[in-house]
PDB file of N, H, CA, C and O in Angstrom:
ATOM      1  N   UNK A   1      77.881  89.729  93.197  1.00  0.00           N
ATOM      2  CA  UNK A   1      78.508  90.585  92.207  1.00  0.00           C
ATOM      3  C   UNK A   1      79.631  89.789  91.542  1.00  0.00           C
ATOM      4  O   UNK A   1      80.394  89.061  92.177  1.00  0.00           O
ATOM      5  N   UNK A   2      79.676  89.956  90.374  1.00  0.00           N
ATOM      6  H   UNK A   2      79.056  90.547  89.858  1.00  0.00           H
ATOM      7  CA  UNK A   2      80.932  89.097  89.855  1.00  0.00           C
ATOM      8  C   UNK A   2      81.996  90.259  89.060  1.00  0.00           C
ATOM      9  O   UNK A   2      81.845  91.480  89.017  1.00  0.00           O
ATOM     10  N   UNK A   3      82.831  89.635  88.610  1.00  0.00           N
ATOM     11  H   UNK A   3      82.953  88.643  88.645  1.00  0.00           H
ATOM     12  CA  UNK A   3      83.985  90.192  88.432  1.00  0.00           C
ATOM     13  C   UNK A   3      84.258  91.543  87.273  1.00  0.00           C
ATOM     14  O   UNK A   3      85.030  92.498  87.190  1.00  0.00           O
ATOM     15  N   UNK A   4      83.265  91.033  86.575  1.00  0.00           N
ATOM     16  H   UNK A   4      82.638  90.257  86.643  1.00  0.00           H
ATOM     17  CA  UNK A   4      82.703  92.535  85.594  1.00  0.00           C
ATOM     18  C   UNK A   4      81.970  93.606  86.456  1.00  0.00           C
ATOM     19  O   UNK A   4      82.508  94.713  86.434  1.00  0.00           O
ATOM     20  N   UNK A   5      81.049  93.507  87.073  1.00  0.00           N
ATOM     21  H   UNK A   5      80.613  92.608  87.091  1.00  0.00           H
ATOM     22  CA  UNK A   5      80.338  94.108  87.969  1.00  0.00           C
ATOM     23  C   UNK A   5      81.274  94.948  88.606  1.00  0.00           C
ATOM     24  O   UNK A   5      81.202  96.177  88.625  1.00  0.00           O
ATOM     25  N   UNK A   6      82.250  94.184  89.186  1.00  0.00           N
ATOM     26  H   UNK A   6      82.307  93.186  89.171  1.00  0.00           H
ATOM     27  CA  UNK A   6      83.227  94.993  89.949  1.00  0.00           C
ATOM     28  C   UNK A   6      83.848  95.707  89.300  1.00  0.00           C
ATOM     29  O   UNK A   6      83.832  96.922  89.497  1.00  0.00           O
ATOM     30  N   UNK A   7      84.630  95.081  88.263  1.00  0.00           N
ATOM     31  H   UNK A   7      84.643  94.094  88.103  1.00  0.00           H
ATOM     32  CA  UNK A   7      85.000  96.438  87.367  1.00  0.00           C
ATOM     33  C   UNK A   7      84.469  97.333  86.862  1.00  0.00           C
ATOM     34  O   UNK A   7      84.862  98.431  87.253  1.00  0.00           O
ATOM     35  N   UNK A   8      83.480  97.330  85.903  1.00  0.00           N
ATOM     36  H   UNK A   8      83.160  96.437  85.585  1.00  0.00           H
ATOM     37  CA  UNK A   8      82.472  98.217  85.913  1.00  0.00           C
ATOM     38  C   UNK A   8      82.500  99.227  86.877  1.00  0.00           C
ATOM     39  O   UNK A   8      82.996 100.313  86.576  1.00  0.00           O
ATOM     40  N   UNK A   9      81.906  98.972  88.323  1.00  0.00           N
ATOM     41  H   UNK A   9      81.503  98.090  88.567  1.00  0.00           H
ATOM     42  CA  UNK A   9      81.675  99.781  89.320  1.00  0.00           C
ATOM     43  C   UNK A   9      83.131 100.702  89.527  1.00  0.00           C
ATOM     44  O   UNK A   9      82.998 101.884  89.842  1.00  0.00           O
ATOM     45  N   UNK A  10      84.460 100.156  89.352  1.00  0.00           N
ATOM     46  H   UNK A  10      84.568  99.195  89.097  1.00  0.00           H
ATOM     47  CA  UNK A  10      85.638 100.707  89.782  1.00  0.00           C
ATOM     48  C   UNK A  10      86.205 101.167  89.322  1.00  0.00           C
ATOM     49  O   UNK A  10      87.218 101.577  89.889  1.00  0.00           O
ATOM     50  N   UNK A  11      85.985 101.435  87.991  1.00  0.00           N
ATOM     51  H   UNK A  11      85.162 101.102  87.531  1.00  0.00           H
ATOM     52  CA  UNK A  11      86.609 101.891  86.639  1.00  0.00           C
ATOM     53  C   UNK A  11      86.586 102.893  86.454  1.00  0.00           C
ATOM     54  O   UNK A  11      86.951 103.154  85.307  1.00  0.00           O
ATOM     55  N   UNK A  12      86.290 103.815  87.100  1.00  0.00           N
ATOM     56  H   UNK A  12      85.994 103.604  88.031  1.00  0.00           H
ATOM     57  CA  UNK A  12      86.397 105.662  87.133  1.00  0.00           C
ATOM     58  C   UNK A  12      86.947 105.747  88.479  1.00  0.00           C
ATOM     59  O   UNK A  12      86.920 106.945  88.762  1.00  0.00           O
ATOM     60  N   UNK A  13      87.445 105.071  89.476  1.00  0.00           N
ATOM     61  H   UNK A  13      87.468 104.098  89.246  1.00  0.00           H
ATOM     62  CA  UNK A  13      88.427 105.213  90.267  1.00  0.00           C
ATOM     63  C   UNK A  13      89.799 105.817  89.969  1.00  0.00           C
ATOM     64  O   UNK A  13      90.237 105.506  88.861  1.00  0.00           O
ATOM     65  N   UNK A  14      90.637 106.675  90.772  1.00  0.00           N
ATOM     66  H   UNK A  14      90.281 106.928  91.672  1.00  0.00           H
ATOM     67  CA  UNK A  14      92.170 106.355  90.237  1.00  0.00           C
ATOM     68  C   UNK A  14      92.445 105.437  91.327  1.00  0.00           C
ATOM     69  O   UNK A  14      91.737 104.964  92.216  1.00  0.00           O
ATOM     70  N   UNK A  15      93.517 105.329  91.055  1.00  0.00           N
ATOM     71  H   UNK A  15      94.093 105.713  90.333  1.00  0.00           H
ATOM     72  CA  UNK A  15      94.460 103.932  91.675  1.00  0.00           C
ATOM     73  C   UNK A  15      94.453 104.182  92.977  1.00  0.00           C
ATOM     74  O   UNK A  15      94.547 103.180  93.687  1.00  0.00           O
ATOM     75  N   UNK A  16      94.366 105.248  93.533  1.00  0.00           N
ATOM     76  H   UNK A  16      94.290 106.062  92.957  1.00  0.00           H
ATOM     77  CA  UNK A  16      94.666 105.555  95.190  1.00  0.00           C
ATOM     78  C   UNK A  16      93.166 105.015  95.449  1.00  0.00           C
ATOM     79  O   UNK A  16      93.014 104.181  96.342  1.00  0.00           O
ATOM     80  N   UNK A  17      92.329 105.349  94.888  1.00  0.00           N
ATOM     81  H   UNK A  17      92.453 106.026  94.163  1.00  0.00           H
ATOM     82  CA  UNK A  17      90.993 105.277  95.404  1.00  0.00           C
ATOM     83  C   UNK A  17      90.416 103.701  94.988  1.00  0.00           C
ATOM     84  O   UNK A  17      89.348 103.421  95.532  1.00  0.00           O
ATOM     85  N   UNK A  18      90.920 102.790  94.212  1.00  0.00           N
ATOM     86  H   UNK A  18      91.788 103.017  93.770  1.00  0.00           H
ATOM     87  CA  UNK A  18      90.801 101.674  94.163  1.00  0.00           C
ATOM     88  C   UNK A  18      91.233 100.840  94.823  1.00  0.00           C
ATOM     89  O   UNK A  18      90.565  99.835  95.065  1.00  0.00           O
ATOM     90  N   UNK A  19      92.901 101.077  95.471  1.00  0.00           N
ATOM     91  H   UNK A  19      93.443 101.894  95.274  1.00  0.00           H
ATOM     92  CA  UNK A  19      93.143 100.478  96.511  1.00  0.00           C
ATOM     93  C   UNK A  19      92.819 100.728  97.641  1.00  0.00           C
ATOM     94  O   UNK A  19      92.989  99.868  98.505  1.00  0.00           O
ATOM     95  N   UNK A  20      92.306 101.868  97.933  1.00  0.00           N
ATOM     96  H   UNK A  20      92.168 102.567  97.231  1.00  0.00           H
ATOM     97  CA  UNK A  20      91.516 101.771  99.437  1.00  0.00           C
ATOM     98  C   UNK A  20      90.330 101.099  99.627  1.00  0.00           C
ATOM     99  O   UNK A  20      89.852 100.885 100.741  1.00  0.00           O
ATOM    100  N   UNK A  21      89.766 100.711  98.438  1.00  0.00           N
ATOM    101  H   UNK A  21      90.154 100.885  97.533  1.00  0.00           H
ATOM    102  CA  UNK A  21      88.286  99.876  98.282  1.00  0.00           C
ATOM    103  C   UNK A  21      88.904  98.417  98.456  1.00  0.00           C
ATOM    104  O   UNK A  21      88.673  97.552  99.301  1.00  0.00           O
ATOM    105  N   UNK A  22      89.680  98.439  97.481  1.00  0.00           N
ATOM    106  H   UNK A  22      89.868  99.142  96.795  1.00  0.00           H
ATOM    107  CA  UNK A  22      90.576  96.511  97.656  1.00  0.00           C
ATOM    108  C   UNK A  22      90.866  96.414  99.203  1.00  0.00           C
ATOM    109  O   UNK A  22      90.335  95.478  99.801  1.00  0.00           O
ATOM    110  N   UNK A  23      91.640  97.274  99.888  1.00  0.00           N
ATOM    111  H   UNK A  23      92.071  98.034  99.403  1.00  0.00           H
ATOM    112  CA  UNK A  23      92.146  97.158 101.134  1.00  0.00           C
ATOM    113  C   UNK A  23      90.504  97.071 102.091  1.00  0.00           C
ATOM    114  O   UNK A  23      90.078  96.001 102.526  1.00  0.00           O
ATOM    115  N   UNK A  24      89.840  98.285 102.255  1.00  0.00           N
ATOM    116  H   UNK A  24      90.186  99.155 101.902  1.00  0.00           H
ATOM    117  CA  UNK A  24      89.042  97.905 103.272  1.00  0.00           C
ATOM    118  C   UNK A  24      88.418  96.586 102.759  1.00  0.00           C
ATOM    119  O   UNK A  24      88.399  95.734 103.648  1.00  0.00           O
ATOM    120  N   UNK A  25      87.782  96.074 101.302  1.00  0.00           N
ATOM    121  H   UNK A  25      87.798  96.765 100.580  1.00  0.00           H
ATOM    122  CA  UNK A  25      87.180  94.912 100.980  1.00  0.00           C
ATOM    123  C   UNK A  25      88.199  93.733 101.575  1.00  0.00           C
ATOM    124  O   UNK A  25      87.688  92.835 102.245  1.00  0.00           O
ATOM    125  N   UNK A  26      89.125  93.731 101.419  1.00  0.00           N
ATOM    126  H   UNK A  26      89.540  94.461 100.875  1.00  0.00           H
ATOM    127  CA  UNK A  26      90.411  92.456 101.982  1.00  0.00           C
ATOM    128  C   UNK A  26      90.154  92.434 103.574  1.00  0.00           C
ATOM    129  O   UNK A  26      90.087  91.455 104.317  1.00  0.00           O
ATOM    130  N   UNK A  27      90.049  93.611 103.831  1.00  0.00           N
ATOM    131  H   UNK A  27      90.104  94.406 103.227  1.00  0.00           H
ATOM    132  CA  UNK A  27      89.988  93.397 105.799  1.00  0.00           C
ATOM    133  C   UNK A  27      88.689  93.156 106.182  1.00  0.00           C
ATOM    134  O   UNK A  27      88.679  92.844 107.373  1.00  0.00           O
ATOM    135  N   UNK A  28      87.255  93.165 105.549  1.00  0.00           N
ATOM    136  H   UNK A  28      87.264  93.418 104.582  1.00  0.00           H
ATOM    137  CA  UNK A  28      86.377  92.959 105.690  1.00  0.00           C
ATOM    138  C   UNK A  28      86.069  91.584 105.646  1.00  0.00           C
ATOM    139  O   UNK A  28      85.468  90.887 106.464  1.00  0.00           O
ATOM    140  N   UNK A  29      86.746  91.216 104.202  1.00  0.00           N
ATOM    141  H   UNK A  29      87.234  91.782 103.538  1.00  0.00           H
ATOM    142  CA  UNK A  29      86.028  89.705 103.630  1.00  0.00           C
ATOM    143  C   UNK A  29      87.254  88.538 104.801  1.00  0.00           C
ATOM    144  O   UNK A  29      86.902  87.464 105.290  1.00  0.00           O
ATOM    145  N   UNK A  30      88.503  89.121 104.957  1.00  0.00           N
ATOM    146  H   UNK A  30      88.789  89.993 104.560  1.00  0.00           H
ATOM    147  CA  UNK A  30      89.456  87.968 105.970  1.00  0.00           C
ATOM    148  C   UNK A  30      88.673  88.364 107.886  1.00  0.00           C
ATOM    149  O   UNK A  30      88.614  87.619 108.863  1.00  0.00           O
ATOM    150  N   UNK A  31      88.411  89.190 107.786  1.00  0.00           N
ATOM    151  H   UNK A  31      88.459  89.795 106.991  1.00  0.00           H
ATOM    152  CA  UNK A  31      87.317  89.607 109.388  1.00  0.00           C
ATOM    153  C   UNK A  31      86.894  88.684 109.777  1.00  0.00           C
ATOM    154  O   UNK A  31      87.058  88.154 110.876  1.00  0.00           O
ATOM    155  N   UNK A  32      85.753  88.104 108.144  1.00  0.00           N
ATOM    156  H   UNK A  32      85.619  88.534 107.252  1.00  0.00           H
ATOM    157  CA  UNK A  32      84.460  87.657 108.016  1.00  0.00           C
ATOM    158  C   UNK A  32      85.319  85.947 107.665  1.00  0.00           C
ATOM    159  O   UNK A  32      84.598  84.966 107.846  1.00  0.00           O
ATOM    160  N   UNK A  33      86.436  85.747 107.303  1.00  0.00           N
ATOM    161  H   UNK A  33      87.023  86.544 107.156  1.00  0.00           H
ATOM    162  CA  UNK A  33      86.714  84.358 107.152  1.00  0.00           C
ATOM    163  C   UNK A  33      86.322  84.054 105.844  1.00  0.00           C
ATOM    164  O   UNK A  33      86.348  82.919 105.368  1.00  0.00           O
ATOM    165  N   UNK A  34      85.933  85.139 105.221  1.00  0.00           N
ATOM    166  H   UNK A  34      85.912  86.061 105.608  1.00  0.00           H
ATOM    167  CA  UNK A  34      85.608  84.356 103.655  1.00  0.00           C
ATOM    168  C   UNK A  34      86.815  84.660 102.406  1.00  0.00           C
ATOM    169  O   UNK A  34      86.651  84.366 101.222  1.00  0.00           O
ATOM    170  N   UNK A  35      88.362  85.482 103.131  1.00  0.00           N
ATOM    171  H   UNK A  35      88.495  85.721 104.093  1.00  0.00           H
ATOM    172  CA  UNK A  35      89.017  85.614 101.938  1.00  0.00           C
ATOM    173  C   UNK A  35      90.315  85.262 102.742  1.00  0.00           C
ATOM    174  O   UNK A  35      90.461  86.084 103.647  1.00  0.00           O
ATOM    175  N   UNK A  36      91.415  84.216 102.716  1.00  0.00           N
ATOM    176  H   UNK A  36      91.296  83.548 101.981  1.00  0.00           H
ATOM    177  CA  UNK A  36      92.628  84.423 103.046  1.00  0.00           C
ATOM    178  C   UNK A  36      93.854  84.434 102.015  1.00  0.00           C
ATOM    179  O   UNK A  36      93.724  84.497 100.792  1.00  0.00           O
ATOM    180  N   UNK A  37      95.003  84.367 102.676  1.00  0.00           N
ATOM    181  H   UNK A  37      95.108  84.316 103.669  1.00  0.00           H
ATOM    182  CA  UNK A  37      95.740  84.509 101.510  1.00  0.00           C
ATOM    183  C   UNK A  37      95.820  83.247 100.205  1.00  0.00           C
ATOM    184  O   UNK A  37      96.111  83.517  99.039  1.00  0.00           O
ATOM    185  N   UNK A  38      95.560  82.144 100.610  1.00  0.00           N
ATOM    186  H   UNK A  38      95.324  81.925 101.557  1.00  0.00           H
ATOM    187  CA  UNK A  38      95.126  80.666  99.994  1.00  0.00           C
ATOM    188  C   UNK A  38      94.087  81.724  99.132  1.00  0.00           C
ATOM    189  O   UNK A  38      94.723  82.369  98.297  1.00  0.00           O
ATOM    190  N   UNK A  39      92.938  81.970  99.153  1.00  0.00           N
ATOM    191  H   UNK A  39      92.422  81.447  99.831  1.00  0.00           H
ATOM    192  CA  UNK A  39      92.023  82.650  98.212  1.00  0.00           C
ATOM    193  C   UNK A  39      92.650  83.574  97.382  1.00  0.00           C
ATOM    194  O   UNK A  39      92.384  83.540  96.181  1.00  0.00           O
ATOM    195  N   UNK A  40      93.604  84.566  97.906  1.00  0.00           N
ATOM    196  H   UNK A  40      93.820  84.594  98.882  1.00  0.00           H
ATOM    197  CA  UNK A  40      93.779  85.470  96.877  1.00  0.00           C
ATOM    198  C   UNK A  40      94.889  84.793  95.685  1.00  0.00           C
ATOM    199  O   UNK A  40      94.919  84.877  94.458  1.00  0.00           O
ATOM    200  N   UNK A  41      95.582  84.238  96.482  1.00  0.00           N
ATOM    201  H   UNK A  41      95.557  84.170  97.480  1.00  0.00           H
ATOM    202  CA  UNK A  41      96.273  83.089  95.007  1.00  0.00           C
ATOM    203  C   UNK A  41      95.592  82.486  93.963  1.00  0.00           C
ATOM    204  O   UNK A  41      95.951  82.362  92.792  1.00  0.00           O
ATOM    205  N   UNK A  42      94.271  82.016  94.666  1.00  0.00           N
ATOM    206  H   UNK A  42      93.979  82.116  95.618  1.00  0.00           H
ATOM    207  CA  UNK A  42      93.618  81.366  93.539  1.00  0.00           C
ATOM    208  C   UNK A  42      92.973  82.308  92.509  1.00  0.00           C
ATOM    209  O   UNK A  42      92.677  82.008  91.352  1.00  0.00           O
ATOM    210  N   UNK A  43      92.793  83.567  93.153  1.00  0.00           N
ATOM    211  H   UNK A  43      93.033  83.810  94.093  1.00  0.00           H
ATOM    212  CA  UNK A  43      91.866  84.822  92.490  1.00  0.00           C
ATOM    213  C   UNK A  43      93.395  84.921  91.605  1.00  0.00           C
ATOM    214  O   UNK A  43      93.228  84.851  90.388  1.00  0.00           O
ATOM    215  N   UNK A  44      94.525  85.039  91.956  1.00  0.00           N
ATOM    216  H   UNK A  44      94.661  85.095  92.945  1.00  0.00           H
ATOM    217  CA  UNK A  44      95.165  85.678  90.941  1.00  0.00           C
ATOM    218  C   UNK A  44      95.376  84.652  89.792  1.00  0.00           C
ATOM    219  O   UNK A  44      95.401  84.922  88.591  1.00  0.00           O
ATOM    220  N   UNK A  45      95.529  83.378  90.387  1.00  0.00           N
ATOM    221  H   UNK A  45      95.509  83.158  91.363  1.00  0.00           H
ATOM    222  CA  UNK A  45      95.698  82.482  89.108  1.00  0.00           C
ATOM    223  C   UNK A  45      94.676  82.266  88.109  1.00  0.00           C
ATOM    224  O   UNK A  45      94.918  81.833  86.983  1.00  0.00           O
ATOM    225  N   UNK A  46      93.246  82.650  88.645  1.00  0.00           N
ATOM    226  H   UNK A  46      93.049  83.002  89.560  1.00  0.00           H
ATOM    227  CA  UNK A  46      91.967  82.809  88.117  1.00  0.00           C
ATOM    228  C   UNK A  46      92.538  83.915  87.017  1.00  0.00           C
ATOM    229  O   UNK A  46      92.882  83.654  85.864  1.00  0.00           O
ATOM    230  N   UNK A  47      92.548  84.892  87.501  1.00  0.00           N
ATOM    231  H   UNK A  47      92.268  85.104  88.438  1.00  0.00           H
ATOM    232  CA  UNK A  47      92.870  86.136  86.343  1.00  0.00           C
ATOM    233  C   UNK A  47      94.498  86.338  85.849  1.00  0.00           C
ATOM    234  O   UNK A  47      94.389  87.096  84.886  1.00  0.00           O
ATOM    235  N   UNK A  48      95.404  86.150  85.963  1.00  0.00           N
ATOM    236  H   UNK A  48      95.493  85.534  86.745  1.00  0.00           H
ATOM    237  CA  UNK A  48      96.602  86.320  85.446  1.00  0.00           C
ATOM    238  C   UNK A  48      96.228  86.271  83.881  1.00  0.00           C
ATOM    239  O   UNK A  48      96.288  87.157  83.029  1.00  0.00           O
ATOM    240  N   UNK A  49      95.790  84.831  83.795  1.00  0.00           N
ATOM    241  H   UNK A  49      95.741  84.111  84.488  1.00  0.00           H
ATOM    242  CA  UNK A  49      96.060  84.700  81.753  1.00  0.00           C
ATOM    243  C   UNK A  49      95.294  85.729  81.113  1.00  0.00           C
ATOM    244  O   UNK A  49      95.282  85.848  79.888  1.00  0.00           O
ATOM    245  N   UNK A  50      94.438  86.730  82.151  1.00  0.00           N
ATOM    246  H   UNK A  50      94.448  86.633  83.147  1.00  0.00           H
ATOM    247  CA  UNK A  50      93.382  87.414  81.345  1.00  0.00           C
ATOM    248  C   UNK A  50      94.415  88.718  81.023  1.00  0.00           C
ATOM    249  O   UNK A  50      94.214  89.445  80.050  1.00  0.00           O
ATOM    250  N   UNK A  51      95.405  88.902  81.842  1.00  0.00           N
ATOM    251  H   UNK A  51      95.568  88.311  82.633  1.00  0.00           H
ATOM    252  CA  UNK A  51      95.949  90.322  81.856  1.00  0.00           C
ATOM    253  C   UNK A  51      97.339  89.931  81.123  1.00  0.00           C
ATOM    254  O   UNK A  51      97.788  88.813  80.875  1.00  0.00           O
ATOM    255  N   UNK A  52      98.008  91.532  80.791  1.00  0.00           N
ATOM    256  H   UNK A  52      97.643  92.441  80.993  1.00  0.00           H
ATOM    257  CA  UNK A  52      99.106  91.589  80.072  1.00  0.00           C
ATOM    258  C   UNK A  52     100.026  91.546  81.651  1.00  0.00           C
ATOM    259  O   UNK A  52      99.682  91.614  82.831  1.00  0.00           O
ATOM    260  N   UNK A  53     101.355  91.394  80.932  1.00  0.00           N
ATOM    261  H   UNK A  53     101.634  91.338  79.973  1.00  0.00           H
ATOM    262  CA  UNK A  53     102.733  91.317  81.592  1.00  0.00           C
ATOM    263  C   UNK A  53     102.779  92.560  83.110  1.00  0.00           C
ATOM    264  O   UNK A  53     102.845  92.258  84.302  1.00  0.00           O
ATOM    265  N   UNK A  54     102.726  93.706  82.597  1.00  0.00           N
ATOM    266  H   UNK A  54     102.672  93.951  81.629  1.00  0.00           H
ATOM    267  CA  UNK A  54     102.246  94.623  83.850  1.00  0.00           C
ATOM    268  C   UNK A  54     101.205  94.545  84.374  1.00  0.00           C
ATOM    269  O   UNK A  54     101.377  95.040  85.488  1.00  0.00           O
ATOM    270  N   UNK A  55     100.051  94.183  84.266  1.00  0.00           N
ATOM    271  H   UNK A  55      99.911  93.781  83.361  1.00  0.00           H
ATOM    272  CA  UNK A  55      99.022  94.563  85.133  1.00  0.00           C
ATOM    273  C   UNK A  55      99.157  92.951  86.208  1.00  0.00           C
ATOM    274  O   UNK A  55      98.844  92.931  87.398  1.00  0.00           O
ATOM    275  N   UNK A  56      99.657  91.797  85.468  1.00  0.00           N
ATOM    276  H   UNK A  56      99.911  91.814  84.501  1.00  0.00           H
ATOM    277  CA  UNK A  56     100.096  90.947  86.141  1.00  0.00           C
ATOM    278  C   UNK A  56     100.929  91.364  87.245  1.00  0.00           C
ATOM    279  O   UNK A  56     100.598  91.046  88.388  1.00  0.00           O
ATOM    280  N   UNK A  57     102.056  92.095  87.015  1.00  0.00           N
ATOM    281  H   UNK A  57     102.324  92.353  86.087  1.00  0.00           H
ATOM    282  CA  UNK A  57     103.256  92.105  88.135  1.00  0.00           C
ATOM    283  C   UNK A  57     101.941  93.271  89.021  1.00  0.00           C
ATOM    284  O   UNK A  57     101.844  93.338  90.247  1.00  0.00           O
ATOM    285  N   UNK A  58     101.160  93.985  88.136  1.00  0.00           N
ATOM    286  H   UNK A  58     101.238  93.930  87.141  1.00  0.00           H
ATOM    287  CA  UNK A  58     100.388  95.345  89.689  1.00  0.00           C
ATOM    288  C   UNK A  58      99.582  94.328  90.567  1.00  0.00           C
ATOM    289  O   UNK A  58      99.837  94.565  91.748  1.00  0.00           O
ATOM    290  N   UNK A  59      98.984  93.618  90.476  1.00  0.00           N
ATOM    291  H   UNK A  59      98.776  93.426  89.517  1.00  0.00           H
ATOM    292  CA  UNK A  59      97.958  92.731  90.682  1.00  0.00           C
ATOM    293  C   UNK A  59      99.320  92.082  91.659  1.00  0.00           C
ATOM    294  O   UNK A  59      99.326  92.745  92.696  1.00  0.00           O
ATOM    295  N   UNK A  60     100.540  90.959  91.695  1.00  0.00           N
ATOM    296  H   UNK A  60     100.535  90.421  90.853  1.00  0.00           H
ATOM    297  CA  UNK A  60     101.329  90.533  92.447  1.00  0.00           C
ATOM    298  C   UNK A  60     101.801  91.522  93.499  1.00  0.00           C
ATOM    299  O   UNK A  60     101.790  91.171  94.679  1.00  0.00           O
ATOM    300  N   UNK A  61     102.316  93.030  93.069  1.00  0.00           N
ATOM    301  H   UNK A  61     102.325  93.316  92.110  1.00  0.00           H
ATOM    302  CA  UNK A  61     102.474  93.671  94.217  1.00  0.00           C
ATOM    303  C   UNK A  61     101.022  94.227  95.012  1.00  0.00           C
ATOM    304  O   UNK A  61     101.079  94.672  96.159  1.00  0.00           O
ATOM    305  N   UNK A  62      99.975  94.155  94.388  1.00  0.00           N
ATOM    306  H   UNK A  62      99.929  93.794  93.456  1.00  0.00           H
ATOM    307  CA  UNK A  62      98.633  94.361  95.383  1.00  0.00           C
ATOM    308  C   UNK A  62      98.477  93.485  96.354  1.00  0.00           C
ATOM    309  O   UNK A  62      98.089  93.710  97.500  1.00  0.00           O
ATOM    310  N   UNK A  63      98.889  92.149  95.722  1.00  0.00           N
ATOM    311  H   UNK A  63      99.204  91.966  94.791  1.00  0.00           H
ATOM    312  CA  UNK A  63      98.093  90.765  96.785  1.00  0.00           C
ATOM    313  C   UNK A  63      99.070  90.768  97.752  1.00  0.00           C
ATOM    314  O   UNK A  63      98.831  90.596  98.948  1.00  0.00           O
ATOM    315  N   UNK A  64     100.677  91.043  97.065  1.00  0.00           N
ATOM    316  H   UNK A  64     100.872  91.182  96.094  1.00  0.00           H
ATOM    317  CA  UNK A  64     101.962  91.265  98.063  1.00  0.00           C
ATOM    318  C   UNK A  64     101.499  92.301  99.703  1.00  0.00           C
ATOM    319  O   UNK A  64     101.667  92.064 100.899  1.00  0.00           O
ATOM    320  N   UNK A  65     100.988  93.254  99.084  1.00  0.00           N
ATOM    321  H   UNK A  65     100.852  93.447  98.113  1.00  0.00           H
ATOM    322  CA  UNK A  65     100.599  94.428 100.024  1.00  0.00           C
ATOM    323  C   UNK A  65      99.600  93.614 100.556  1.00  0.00           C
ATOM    324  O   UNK A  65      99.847  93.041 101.617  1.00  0.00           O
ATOM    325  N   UNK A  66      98.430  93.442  99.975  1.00  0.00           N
ATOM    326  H   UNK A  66      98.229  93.907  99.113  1.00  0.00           H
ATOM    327  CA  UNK A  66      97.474  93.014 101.015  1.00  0.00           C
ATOM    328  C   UNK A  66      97.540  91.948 102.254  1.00  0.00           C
ATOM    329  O   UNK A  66      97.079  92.105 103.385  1.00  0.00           O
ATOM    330  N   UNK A  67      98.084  91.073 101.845  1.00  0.00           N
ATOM    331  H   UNK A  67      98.458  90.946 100.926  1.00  0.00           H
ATOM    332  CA  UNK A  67      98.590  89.762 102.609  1.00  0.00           C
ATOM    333  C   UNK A  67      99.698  90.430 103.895  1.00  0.00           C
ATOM    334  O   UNK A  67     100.222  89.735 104.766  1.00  0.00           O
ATOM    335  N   UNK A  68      99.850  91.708 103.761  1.00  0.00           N
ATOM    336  H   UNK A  68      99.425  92.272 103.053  1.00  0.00           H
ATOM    337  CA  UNK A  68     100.317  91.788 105.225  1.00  0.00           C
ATOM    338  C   UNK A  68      99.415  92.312 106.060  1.00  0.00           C
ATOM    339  O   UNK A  68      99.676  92.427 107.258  1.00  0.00           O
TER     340      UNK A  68
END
């Protein structure tokens, strides 16, 4: 699945219900050894230039949250 896909699929979520999908997906994919915090940096530097000024800082306090 790539990164449209995902949105697509998540995009009639509200926010409570998107981060419980990010969260169980984060504890699943670091379980499994395929996502650590080294990965989610690169995911954000991957997408930062795509987003405006806020969805940048939501996206920093998500990865903030997740990484604990």
């Amino acid at each position: 699945m790539n990164i449209q896909d995902f949105y697509d699929m998540q995009s009639q979520k509200d926010q409570s219900e998107l981060m419980e999908t990010l969260e169980e997906m984060t504890r699943e994919q670091k379980a499994s050894g395929d996502l650590n915090n080294s990965k989610m940096e690169e995911i954000y530097e991957m997408l930062s230039p795509m987003l405006s000024e806020t969805q940048r800082e939501k996206m920093r306090e998500v990865i903030k949250r997740l990484k604990d």
